[in-house]
C-alpha positions in Angstrom: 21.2 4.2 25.9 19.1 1.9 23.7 20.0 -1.5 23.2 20.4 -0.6 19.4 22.8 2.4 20.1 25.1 -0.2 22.2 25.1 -2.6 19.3 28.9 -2.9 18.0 29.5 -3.1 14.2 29.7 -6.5 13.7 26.9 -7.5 15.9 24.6 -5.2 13.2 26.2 -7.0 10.5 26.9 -10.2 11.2 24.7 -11.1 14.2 27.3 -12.4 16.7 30.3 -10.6 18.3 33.8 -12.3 18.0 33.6 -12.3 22.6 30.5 -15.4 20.9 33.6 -17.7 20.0 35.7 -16.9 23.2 34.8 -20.4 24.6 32.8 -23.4 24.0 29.7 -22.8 25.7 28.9 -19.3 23.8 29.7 -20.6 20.5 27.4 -23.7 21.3 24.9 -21.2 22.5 25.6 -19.3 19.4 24.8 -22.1 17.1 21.7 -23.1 18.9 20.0 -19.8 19.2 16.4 -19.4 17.8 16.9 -18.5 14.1 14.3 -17.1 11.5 13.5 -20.4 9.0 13.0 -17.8 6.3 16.2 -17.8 5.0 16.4 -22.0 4.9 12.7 -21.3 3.2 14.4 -19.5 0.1 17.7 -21.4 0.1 14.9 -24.6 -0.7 13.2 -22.9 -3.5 16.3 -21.5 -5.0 17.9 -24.8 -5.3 14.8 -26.8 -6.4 14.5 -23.9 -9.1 18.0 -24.4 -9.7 18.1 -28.3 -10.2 14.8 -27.9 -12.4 16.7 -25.8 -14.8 20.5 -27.8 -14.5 18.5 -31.0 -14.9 17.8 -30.2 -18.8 20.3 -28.6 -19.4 23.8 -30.1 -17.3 22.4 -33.6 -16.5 22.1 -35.0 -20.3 18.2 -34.8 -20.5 17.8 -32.8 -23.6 20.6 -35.7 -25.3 19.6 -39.1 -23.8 18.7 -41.0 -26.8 22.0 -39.2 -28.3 24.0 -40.9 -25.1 22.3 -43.8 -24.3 20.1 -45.3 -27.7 23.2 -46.6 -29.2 24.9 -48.2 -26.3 27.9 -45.3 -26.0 30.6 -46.7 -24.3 31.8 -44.2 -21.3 34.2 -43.3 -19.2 32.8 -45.1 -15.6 33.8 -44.2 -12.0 36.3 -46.6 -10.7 34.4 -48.0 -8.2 30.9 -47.9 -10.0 31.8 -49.6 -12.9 29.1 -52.2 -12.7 26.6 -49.6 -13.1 24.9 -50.0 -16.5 22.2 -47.6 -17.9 18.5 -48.8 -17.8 16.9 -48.7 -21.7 16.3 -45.3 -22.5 12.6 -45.4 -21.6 13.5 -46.2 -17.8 16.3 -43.1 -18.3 13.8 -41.1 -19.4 11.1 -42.1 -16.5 14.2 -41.3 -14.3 14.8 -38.0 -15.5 11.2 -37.2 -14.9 11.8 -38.9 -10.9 14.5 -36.4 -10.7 12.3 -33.3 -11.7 9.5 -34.1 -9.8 11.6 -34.6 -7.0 13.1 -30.9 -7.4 9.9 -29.7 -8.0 8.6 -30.7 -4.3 11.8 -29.8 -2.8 11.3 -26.5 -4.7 7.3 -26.2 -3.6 7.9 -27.8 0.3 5.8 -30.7 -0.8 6.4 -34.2 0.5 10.0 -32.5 1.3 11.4 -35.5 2.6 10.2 -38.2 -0.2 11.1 -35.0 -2.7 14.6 -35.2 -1.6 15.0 -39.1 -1.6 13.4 -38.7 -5.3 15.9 -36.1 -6.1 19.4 -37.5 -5.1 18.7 -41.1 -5.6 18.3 -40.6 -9.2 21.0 -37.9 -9.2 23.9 -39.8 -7.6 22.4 -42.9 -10.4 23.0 -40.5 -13.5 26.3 -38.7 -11.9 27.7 -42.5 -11.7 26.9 -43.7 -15.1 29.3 -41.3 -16.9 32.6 -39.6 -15.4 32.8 -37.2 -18.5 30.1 -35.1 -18.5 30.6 -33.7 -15.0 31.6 -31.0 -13.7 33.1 -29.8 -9.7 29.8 -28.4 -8.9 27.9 -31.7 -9.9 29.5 -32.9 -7.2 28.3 -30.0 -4.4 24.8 -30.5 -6.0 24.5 -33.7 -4.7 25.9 -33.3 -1.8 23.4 -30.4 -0.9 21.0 -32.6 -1.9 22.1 -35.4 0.1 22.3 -32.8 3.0 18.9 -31.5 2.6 17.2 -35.1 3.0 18.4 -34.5 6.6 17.2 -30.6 7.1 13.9 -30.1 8.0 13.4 -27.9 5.8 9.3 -27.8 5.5 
């Protein structure tokens, strides 16, 4: 028989057999087999695609001088509340930090500085105000956080 017909189910599927987590060593040896990068490729430019469009729209940059021209007081997280917004032209250069960070995770360029110019700004603008945020803000950064480690070129 071909190797093919002797494939199980799950094998075709999945790409590992459920034998792959019957000890230590094969799951190990599961976890560091060669993979195809595609897939960690796409997953990049989806996200960066993703943060362009959130950014606008979910971060507060289409309403800064709205939320941070007239001093609004906010609700602060409890352990960041020293933080203090920067005068709105600084929020706004920030913003733009943020998006050109996205857009070279998005594009592969400068990945690494990309990320650091993505979440720094993030986890800045997450912190500043507890109200406008939302469960997923939080895995956003986090993914973000995680791809500064990822070599993701």
């Amino acid at each position: 028989k071909s190797r093919k017909a002797t494939c199980s189910q799950m094998k075709r599927i999945f790409g590992f057999e459920m034998s792959d987590f019957s000890s230590w060593h094969r799951f190990v040896c599961l976890l560091n087999r060669p993979t195809d990068p595609a897939s960690l490729g796409i997953f990049r430019f989806l996200f960066g695609l993703l943060m362009a469009v959130d950014i606008p729209q979910e971060r507060g940059l289409s309403h800064l001088d709205y939320k941070y021209l007239d001093g609004l007081q906010v609700c602060r997280f409890p352990l960041f509340s020293f933080l203090e917004p920067v005068p709105l032209d600084w929020m706004y250069l920030i913003y733009v930090i943020m998006l050109l960070g996205v857009l070279g995770i998005m594009l592969g360029f400068l990945y690494r500085l990309s990320c650091v110019l993505f979440v720094l700004p993030y986890w800045y603008v997450f912190f500043l105000d507890k109200t406008a945020w939302n469960n997923h803000s939080y895995l956003y950064g986090l993914i973000g956080f995680q791809l500064c480690f990822m070599n993701a070129n």
